[in-house]
LUMLUM-910912 format. One record per residue (C-alpha): residue in three letters; y, x, z. Coordinates in steps of 0.001 Angstrom, whole numbers, padded with zeros to 6 digits, always signed. Each point is the difference from the previous one (the first is absolute). Example, Ala and Ser with C-alpha at 12.3 -4.5 7.8 and 13.67 -1.06 7.14 Angstrom:
BEGIN
ALA-004500+012300+007800/SER+003440+001370-000660/
! end
This chain:
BEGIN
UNK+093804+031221+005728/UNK-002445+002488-001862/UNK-002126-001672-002113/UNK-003723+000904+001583/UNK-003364-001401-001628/UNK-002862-001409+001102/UNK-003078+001204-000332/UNK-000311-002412-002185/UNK+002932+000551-002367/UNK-000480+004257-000197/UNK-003873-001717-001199/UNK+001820-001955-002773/UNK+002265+003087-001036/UNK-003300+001908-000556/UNK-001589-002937-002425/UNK+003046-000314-001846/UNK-000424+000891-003839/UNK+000177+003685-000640/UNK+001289+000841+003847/UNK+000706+002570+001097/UNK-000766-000522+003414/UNK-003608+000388+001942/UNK-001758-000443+003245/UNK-002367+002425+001740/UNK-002078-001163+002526/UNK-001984+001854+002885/UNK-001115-000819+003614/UNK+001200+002076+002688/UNK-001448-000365+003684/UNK-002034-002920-001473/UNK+002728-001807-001269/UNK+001287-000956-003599/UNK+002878+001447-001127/UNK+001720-000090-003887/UNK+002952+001909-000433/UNK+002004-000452-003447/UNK+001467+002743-002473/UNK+001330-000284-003386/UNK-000813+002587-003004/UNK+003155+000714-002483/UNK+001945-002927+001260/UNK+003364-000254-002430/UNK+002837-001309+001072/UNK-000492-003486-001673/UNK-003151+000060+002577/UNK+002138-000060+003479/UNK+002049-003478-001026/UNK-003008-002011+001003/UNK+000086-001078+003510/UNK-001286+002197+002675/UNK-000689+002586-002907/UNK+002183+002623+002012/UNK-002496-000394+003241/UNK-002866+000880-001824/UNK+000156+003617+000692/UNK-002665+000634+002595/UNK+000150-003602+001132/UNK-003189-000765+002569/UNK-001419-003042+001504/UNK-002931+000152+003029/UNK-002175-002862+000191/UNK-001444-000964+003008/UNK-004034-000068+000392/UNK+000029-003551-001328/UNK+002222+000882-002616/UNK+002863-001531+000633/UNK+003222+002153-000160/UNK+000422+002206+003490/UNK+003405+001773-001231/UNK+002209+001246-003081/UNK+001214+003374-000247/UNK+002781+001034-002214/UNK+000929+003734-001573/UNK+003512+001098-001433/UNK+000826-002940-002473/UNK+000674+001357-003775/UNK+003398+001453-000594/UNK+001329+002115-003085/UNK+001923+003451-001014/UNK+003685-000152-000450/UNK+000184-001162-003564/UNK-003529-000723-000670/UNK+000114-003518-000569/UNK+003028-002873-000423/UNK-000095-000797+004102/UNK+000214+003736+000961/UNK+003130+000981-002416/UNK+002917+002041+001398/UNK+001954-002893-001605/UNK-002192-002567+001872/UNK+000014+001621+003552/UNK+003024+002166-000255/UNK+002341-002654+002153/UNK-003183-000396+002448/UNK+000761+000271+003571/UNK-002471+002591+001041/UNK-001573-000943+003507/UNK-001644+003733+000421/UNK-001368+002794-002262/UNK-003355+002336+000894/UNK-002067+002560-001411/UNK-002203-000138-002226/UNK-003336+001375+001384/UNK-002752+001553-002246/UNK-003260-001037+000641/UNK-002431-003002+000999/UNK+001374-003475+000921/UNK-001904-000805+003162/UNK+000414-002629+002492/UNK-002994-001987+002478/UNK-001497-002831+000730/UNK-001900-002201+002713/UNK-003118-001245-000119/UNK-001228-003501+001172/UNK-001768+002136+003195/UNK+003389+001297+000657/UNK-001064+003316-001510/UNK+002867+001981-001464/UNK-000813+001669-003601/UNK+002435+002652-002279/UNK-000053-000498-003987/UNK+001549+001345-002573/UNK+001589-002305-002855/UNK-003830-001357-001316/UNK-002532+001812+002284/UNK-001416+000283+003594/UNK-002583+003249-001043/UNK+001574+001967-001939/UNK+001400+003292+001159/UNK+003568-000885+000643/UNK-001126-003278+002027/UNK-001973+002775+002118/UNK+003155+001705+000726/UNK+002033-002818+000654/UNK-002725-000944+002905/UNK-000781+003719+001195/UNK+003977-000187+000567/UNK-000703-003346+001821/UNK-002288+001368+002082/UNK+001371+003169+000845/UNK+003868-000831+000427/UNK+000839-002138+003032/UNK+003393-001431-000934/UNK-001625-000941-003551/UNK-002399-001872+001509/UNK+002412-001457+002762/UNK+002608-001117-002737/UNK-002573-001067-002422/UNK-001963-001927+002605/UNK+003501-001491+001326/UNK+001122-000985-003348/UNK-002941-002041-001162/UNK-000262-001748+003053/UNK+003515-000903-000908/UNK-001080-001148-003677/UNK+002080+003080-001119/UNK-001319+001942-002865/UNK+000702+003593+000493/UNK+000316+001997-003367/UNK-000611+003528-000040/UNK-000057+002988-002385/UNK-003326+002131+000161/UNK+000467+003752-000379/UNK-002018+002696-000077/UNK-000384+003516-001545/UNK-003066-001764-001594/UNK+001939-003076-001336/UNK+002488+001902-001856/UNK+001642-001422-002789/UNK+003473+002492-000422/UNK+001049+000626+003147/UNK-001632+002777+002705/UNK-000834-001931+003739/UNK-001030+002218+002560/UNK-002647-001832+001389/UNK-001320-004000+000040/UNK+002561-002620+000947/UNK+001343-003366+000205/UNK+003764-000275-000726/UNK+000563-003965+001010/UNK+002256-001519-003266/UNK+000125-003776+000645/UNK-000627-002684+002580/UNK-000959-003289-001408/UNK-000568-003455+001208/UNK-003235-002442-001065/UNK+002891-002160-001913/UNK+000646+003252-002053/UNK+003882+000551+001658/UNK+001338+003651+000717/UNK+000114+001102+003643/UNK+002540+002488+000779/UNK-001719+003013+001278/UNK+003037+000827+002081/UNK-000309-003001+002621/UNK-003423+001557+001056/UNK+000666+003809+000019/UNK-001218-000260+003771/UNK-003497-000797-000756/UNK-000184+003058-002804/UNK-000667+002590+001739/UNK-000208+002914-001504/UNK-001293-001448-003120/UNK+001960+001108-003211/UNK+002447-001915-001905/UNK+001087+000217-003883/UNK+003596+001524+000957/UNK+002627-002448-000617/UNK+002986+000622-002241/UNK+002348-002875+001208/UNK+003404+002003-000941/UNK-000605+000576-003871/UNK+001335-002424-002839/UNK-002518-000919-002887/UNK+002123+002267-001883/UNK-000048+002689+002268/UNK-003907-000376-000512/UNK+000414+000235-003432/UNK+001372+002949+000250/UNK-002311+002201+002766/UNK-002999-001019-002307/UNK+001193+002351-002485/UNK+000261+002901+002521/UNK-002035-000881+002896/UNK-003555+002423-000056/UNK-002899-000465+002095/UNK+000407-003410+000106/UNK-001603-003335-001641/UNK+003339-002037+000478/UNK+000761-003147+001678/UNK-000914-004199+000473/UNK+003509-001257-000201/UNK-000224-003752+002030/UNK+003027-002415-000601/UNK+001115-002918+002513/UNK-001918-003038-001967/UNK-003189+002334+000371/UNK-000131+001532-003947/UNK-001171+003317-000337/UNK+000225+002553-002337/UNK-001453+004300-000144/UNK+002169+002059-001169/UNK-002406+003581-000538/UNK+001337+003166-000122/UNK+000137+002336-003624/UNK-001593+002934+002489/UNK-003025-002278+000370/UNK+000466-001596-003693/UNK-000282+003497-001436/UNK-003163+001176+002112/UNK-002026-003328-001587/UNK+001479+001115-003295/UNK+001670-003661-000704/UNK+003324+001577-000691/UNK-000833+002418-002954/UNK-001109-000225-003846/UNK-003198-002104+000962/UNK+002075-003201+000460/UNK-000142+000028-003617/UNK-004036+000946-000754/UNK-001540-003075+000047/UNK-003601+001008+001134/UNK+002181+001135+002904/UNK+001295-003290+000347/UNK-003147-001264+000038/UNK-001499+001906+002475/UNK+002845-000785+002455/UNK-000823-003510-000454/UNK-004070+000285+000870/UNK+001600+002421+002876/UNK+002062-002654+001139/UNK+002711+001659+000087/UNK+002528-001432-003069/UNK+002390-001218+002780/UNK+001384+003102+000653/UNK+000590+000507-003654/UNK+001495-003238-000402/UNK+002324+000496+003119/UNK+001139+003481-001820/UNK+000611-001576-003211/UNK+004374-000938+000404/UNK+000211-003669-000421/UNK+002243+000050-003219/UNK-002762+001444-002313/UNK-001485-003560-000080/UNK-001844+001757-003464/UNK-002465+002479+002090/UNK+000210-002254+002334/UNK-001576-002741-002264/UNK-002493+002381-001826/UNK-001747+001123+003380/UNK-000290-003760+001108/UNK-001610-000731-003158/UNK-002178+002688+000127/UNK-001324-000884+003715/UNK-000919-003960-001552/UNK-001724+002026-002781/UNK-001853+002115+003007/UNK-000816-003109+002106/UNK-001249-002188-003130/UNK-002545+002975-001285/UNK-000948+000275+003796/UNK-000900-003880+000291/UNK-001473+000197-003363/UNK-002712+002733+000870/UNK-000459-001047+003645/UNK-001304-003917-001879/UNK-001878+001989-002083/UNK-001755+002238+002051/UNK-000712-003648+002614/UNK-001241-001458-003403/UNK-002573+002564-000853/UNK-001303-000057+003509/UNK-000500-003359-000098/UNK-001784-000119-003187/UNK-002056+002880+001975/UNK-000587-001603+002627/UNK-001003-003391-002156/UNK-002414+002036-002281/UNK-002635-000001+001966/UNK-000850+004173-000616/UNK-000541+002320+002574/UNK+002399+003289+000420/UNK-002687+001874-002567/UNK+000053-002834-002343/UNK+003847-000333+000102/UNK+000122+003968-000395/UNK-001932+000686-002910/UNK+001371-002838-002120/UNK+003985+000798+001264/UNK+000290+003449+000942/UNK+001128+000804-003683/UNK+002595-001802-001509/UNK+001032-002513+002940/UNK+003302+001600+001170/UNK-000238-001998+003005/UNK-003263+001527+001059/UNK+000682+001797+002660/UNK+002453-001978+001617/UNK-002457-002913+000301/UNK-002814+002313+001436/UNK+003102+001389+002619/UNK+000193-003733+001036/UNK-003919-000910-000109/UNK-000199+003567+002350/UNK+003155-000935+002350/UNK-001747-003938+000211/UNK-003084+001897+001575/UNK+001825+001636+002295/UNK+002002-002579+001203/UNK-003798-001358+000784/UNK-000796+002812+002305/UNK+001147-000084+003707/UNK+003299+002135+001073/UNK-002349+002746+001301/UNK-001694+000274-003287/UNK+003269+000406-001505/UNK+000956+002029+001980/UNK-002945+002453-000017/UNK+000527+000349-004079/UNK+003859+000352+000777/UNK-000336+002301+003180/UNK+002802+002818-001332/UNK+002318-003124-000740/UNK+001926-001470+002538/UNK+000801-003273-001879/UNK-002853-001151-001337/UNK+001581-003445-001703/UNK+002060+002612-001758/UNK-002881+001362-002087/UNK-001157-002984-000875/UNK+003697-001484-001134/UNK-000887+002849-003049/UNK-002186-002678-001281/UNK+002348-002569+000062/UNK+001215-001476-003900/UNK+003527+000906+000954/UNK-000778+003965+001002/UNK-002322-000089-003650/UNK+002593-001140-002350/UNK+002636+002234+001541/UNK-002476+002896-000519/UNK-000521-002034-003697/UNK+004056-000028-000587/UNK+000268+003508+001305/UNK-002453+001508-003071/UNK+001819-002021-002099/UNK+003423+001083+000448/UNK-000739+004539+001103/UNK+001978+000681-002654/UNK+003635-001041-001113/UNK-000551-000379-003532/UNK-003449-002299+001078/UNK+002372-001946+002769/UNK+002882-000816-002953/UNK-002582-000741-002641/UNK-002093-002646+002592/UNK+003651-001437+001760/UNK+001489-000751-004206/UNK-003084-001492-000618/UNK+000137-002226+003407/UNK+003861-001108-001202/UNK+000896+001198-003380/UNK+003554-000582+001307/UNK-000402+002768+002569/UNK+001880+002288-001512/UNK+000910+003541+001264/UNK+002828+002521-000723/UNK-002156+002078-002393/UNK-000497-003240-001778/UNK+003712-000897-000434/UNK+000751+003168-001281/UNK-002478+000034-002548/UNK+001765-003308-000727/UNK+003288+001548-000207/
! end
């Protein structure tokens, strides 16, 4: 049984101290919707219950606001070797139940409305320009919309890959698509795509690998080009990525940089640590340990600048002054300046009606994105990013973080 929250319990993730984990809400079609993320999530992070599900999670609430339906994404799963549950020596005597592809682009999937309306998202939005693809495709494919209409009538969550010549992240696609990658049930269980083949269509499917070994894996992902690599699913439902060094190499994650810690940093604001992790072999427990310690030291300085930017707009917002006032007394000297007057300008436009909105933002498809620049969390990574340009800067702010950070230069100087 997978363990699924409540609304209620992703809500208490989000107010736990220092989380990790937030909620977004909108209203689509007139109705409310809040849809859960987490930002730098660790490891440590995923042992709470129904931590795992909180990838793209959403819940529809009927007009009175009671809860119409939950809707559940891919749950969180890790890179061979990136953490102690996804180690060859953990998962190596795993039965594996069937191995796909690895897709590279937008997590997508859809969702009904209390009026029985049918609606494509992407992981967090319903405006943005993949969630337009995802329901252009809708519209315009018949046996998406048949199979997509059939499974959520079934309280089957179909989970797709969107891709697009416009969505690239490595790979080339010739032209928009959804490649189906999972079938899931309201309960969270794994439906075997395989028993409903005949209501596909000629929908796309992740190709499936069933004949390889996890060492035979292994193996391909140091010669296999033009290729992401695979989701490796085991009989008691674990999962584990195993990426290729083609598509390691093209992100840069398998060169010199592994070792420059602004670069280190960076991957961590870009999300995208996990694949360094996963490429890291699990015996060198030392780099290992040094990266992990310098993604709490990340995360902490994140918090730390996101409650101080919240603090000095409160003390704005207590002070009585007007925008003027506040200017000509802060503009010099208050590093948190313009930050605050981002968040005073995005308030006043979260005041103005969609249309208004959308006549300032009329060469932007997703509006809500623009105004998520204002958000604490986008400022202090823009904050940590000045801070840590250079390498020198990065080393000299991380040792000063944890003098026991140290790095090789460091030991040899010892030596």
């Amino acid at each position: 049984m997978k363990l699924i929250p409540t609304y209620e319990e992703a809500v208490a993730l989000t107010l736990l101290p220092n989380s990790t984990f937030y909620e977004s809400k909108c209203s689509v079609g007139g109705y409310n919707i809040s849809t859960f993320n987490y930002r730098l999530a660790s490891c440590s992070d995923f042992k709470l219950v129904g931590a795992k599900e909180m990838r793209g999670i959403s819940y529809i609430f009927n007009s009175d606001g009671s809860l119409f339906k939950r809707y559940l994404l891919l749950e969180k799963f890790f890179n061979l070797n990136q953490v102690p549950e996804s180690l060859y020596s953990v998962v190596k005597n795993y039965k594996i139940k069937f191995i796909n592809n690895k897709e590279d682009g937008s997590i997508a999937s859809f969702i009904k409305l209390p009026n029985g309306k049918i609606i494509g998202k992407s992981k967090m939005g319903f405006s943005n320009d993949q969630a337009n693809g995802i329901n252009r495709i809708y519209r315009t494919n018949t046996d998406v919309k048949n199979f997509v209409d059939w499974a959520l009538d079934n309280d089957i969550t179909p989970i797709f890959e969107f891709v697009a010549p416009n969505n690239r992240i490595v790979l080339r696609y010739p032209g928009e698509e959804l490649i189906l990658l999972r079938l899931r049930d309201l309960d969270g269980k794994h439906i075997d795509i395989k028993e409903h083949l005949d209501k596909i269509g000629t929908i796309k499917i992740a190709p499936f690998e069933d004949d390889h070994t996890l060492d035979d894996l292994i193996e391909l992902s140091k010669t296999e080009i033009d290729k992401e690599g695979w989701i490796v699913q085991f009989d008691n439902d674990h999962m584990i990525k195993i990426k290729t060094d083609w598509y390691n190499s093209l992100h840069g994650l398998l060169t010199t940089d592994i070792y420059r810690e602004n670069i280190i940093i960076n991957t961590i604001l870009d999300d995208k640590i996990d694949d360094i992790l996963g490429q890291i072999p699990e015996e060198d427990k030392e780099v290992h340990d040094r990266i992990n310690k310098i993604i709490s030291i990340v995360k902490n300085s994140l918090r730390d600048k996101v409650n101080e930017i919240n603090k000095t707009y409160k003390e704005f917002l207590n002070s009585g002054m007007s925008k003027k006032e506040y200017a000509i007394k802060n503009r010099v000297g208050n590093p948190n300046f313009a930050p605050v007057m981002n968040m005073v300008k995005a308030d006043d436009m979260r005041k103005m009606s969609n249309e208004e909105i959308l006549d300032i933002y009329d060469n932007i498809h997703d509006y809500e994105l623009a105004l998520n620049r204002f958000e604490p969390f986008e400022m202090s990574k823009e904050w940590l990013r000045d801070k840590t340009k250079r390498l020198n800067i990065a080393r000299e702010w991380l040792t000063k973080k944890d003098p026991t950070l140290f790095f090789k230069e460091d030991l040899e100087d010892i030596e």
